[in-house]
Steps between C-alpha positions, in 0.01 A plus 500: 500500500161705573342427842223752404248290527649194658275421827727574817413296799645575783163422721279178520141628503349564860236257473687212332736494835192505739360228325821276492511596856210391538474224377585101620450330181645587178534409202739577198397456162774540258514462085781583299543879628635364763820272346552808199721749738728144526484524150291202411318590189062579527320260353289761293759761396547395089797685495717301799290299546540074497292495222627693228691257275212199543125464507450434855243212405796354381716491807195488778259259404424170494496490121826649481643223763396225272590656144857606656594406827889591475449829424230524716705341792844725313307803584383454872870412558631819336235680713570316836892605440393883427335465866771297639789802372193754625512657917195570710468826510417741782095442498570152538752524759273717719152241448749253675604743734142610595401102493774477832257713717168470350252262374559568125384228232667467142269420197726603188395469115851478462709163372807652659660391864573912568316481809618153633860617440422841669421308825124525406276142600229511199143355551435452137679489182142560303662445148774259594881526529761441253704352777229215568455303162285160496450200301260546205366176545519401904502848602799415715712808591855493422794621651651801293888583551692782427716312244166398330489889459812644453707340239875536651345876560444520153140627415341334223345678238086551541474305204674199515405175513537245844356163540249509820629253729322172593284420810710284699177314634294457172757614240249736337644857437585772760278826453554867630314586775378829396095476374460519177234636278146302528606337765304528856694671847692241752204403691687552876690819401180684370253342837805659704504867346147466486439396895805704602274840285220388671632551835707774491501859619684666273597400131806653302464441134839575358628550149227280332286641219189336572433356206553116554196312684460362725780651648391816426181435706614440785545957622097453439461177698702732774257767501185306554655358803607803651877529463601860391734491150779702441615497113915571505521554089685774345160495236176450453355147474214306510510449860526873587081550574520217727754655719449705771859662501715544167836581579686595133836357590686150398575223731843579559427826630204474631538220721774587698373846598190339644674186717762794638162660590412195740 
């Protein structure tokens, strides 16, 4: 194994620490960078990634709900076990750790509870959780056990087939809660990143490629009202220009160097 041109980084940038020093409001913005170093596959990433054995229009859509709804409900399942069997890494670990001395808010693209198991309070789950499903037809959220997960520790296969369960208040059928394609933000989750942004002093946008709006707005919506960015990414993405600081490292390492720096 080469380490020729692997990035060593053994120092968090001068001016990112002054600026979390600085600052009394944060704000951490995580995508799916953020869950990969716990081995939770990117969204994006055709070759790991969730998607490569299904059109995703099939599996996260509205349209694919009502042609198939087992294997739509068969796959979240399979998912929601991958996270269950998954640990929050080091990155996570220190956000919570940071969030014990500092006002630090959590708005995560993420469907995974990483953060909440790392200690971490989150503001906003932007794209919903796969560990808060709701009626289809009341909206009513339902509780979601670990047996509904885990079959006897057995993981199902990505592909099979499981009858949703039904609403116990209207009887209609029990959805994932992740967003699906087409389908508009949680209302309360996005006015929280959104107000939380607003108000801020500094804004860490970690491990998200900047590609899905409006989430990937909100590093602009930061700017205009005066918080400085810092971009923790180990590449390039669409939200690098709006950042003030780029620091090319992932989550797991970055994160921890900079809260041992406060």
């Amino acid at each position: 194994m080469t380490h020729s041109h692997e990035q060593t980084v053994d120092a968090v940038p001068q001016p990112i620490v002054d600026a979390a020093r600085a600052a009394s409001r944060i704000v951490v913005l995580t995508g799916a960078g953020m869950s990969a170093e716990s081995g939770i596959a990117t969204f994006r990433d055709a070759r790991t990634g969730l998607w490569q054995d299904f059109d995703p229009k099939d599996l996260a859509s509205p349209e694919g709900w009502l042609a198939d709804s087992d294997l739509v409900w068969g796959w979240y399942r399979w998912r929601a076990a991958l996270v269950r069997r998954s640990e929050p890494n080091a990155g996570h670990r220190a956000v919570a750790q940071w969030q014990q001395h500092a006002q630090v808010d959590i708005a995560t693209q993420n469907v995974d509870d990483l953060h909440e198991r790392a200690g971490s309070t989150v503001l906003a789950h932007v794209h919903g959780s796969l560990f808060e499903p709701y009626c289809s037809e009341c909206g009513v959220r339902a509780e979601l056990d670990d047996t509904d997960i885990l079959d006897d520790g057995i993981l199902i296969d990505a592909d099979q087939r499981v009858p949703p369960p039904d609403c116990p208040r209207c009887g209609g059928l029990i959805r994932p809660g992740a967003v699906w394609f087409g389908e508009s933000l949680p209302e309360q989750a996005w006015e929280a990143a959104e107000n939380a942004v607003r108000a801020a002093d500094l804004v860490l946008v970690v491990g998200t490629s900047g590609v899905v709006y409006p989430f990937a707005g909100l590093p602009a919506v930061a700017r205009s009202a005066g918080a400085t960015v810092v971009e923790i990414n180990p590449v390039e993405t669409e939200v690098s220009d709006m950042a003030d600081h780029r620091w090319r490292t992932t989550a797991a390492v970055g994160l921890p160097l900079l809260v041992a720096q406060l």
